[in-house]
MIRO-755047 format. One record per residue (C-alpha): residue in three letters; x negated, y, z negated. Coordinates in Angstrom, 3 decimals. Each point is the difference from the previous one (the first is absolute). Layout:
<nodes>
+--------+----------+----------+----------+
: residu :        u :        v :        w :
+--------+----------+----------+----------+
:    ala :        X :        Y :        Z :
...
+--------+----------+----------+----------+
</nodes>
This chain:
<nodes>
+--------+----------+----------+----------+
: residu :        u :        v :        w :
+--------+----------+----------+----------+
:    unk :   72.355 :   52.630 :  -27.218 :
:    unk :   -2.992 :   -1.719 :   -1.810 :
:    unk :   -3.491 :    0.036 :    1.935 :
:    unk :   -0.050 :   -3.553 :   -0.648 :
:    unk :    3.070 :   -0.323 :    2.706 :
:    unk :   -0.925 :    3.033 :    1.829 :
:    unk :   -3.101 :   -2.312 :    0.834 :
:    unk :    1.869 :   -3.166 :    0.187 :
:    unk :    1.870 :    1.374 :    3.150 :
:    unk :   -3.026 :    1.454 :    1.817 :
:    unk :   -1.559 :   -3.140 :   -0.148 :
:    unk :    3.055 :   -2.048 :    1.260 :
:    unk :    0.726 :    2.998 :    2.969 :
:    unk :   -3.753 :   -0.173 :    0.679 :
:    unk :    0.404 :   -3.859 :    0.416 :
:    unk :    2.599 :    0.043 :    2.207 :
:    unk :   -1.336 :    2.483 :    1.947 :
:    unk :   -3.367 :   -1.412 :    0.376 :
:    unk :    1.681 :   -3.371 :    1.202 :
:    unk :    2.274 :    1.316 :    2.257 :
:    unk :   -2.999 :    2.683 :    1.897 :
:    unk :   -2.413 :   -3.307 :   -0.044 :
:    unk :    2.881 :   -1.983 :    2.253 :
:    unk :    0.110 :    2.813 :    1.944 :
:    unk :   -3.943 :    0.006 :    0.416 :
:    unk :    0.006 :   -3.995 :    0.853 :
:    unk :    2.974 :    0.359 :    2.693 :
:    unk :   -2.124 :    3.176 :    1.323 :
:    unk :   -3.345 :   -2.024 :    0.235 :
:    unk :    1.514 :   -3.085 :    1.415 :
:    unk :    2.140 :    1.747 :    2.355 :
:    unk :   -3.151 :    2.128 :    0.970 :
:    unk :   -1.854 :   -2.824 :    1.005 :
:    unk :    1.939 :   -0.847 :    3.220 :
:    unk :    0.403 :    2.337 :    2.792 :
:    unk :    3.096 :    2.055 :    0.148 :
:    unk :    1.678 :   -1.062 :    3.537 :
:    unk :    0.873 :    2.114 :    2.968 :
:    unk :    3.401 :    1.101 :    1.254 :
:    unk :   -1.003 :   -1.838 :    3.392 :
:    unk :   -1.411 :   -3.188 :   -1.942 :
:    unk :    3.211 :   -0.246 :   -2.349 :
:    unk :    1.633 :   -0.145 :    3.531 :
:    unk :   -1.135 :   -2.602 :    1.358 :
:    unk :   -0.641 :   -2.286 :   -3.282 :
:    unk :    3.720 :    0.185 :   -0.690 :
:    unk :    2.270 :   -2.055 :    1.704 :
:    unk :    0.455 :   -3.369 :    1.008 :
:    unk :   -2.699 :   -2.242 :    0.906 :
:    unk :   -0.390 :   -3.621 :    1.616 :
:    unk :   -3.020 :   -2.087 :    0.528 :
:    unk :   -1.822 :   -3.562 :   -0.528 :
:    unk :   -1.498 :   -0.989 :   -3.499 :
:    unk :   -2.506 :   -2.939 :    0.544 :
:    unk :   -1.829 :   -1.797 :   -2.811 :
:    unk :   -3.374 :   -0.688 :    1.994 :
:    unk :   -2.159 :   -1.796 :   -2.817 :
:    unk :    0.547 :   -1.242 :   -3.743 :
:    unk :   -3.954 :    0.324 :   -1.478 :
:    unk :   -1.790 :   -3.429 :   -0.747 :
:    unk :    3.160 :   -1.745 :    1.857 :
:    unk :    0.518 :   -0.906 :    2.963 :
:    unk :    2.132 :    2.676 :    2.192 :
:    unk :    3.383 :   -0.151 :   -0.428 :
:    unk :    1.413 :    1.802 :    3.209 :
:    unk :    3.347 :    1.534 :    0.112 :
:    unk :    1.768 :    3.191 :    2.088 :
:    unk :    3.300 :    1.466 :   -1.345 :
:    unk :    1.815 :    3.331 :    1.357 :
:    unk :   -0.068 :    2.785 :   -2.733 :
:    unk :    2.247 :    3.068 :   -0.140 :
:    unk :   -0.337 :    2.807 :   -2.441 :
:    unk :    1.346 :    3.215 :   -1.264 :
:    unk :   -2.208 :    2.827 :   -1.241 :
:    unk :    0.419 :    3.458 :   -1.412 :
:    unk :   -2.702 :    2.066 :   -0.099 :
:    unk :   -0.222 :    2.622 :   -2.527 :
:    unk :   -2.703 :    2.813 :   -0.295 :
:    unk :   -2.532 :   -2.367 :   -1.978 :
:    unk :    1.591 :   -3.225 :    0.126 :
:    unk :    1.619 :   -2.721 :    1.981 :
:    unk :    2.466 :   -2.504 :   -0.900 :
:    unk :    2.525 :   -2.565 :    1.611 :
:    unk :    1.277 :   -3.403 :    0.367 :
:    unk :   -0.844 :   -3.130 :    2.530 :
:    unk :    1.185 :   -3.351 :    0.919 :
:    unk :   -1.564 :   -2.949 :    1.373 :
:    unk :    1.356 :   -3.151 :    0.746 :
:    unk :   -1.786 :   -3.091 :   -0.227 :
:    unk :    0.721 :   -3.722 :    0.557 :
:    unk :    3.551 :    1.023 :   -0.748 :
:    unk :   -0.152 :    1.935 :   -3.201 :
:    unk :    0.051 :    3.987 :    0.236 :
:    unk :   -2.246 :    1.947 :   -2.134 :
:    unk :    0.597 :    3.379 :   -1.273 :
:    unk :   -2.793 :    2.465 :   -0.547 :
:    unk :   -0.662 :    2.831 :   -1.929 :
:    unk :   -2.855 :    2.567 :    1.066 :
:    unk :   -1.336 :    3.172 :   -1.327 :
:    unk :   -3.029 :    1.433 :    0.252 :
:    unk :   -1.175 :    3.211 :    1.872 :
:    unk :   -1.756 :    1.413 :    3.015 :
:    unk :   -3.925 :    1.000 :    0.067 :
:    unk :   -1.707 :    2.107 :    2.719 :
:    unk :    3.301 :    0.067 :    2.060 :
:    unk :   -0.656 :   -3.470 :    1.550 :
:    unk :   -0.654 :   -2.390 :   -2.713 :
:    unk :    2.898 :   -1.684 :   -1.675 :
:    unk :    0.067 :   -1.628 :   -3.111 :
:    unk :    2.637 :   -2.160 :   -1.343 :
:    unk :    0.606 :   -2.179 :   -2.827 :
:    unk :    2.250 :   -2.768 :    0.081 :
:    unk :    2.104 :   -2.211 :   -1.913 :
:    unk :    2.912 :   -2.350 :    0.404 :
:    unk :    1.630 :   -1.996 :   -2.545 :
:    unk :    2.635 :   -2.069 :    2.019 :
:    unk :   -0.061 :   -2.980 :    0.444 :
:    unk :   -3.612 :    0.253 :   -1.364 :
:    unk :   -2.663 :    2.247 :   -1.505 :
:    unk :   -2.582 :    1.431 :    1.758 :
:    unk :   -1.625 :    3.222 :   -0.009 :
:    unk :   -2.937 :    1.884 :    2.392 :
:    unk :   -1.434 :    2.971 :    1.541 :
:    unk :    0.197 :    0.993 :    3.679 :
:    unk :   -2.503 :    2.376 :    1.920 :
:    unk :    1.399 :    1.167 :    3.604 :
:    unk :   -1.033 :    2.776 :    2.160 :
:    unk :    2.474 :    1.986 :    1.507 :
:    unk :   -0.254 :    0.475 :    3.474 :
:    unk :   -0.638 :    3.984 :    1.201 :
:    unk :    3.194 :    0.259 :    1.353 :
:    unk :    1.603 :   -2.170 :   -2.899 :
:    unk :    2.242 :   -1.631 :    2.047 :
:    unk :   -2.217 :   -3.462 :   -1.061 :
:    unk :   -2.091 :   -0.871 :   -2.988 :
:    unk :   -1.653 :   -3.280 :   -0.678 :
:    unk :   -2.803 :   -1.144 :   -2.493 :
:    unk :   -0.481 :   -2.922 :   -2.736 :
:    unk :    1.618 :   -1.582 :   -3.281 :
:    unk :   -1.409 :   -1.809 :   -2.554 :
:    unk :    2.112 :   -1.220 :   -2.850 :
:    unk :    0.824 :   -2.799 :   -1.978 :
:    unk :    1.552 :   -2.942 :    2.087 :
:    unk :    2.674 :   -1.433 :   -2.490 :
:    unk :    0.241 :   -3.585 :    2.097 :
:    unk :   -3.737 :   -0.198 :    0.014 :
:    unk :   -0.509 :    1.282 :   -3.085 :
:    unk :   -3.197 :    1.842 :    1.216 :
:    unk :   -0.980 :    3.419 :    1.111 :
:    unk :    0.727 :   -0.008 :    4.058 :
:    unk :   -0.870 :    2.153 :    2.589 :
:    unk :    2.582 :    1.536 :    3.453 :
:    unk :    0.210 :    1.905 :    2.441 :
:    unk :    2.953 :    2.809 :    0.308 :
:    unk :    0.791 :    1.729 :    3.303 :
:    unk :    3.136 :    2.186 :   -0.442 :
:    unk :    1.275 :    2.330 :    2.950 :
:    unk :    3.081 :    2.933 :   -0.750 :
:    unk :    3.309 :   -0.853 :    1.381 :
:    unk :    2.026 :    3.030 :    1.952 :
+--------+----------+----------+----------+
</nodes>
């Protein structure tokens, strides 16, 4: 074999390998950032949830008030939490998708998004109660009717 493509394949192997150990070092990192979750915490984030979602304020409008009962599903893994909601409004359900993880075993973050019957997208912060049977907390996202940023409330309690 010819040093020429003697070198030609170390530098394609090193390649490869230097890709594939720097997506290993960014899932690390990112991964490292949140705290891992405990066995009792995992318990009580997973399950079924229902609650009230209220819109309290759209910024530089006036407030556009509404309540609507929210259930959820989560699973909680050992650095990250995802599941699904629902929310019905004015007649038209609205499915949910939320991941995001848990910091200082209490502090939940979520992101949302739903894309039926309209786009929208946001970021919830809820505290989760010391017994986690109940967590409640704030969204902010984009309001796809008002086509503005809006603020809510969230109050979610676990069903038996």
């Amino acid at each position: 074999m010819s040093s020429s493509l003697l070198n030609a394949l170390i530098g394609a192997a090193g390649t490869i390998f230097g890709a594939l150990i720097g997506v290993f070092v960014k899932l690390f990192f990112e991964d490292g950032a949140r705290y891992r979750i405990s066995k009792d915490r995992r318990a009580a984030l997973t399950g079924k949830w229902e609650g009230r979602i209220a819109n309290l304020e759209v910024p530089d409008d006036s407030p556009s008030l509404f309540s609507a009962h929210m259930s959820c599903t989560f699973v909680a893994y050992r650095k990250k939490v995802k599941g699904s909601g629902r929310f019905e409004l004015q007649g038209t359900t609205y499915q949910l998708t939320l991941k995001g993880y848990l910091s200082d075993q209490k502090y939940v973050h979520l992101e949302y998004t739903h894309s039926t019957p309209v786009y929208a997208f946001g970021y919830m912060l809820l505290t989760l109660s010391n017994h986690g049977t109940s967590m409640a907390g704030k969204a902010v996202g984009y309001g796809a009717f008002s086509g503005k940023i809006i603020v809510g409330t969230v109050e979610l309690k676990k069903r038996a």
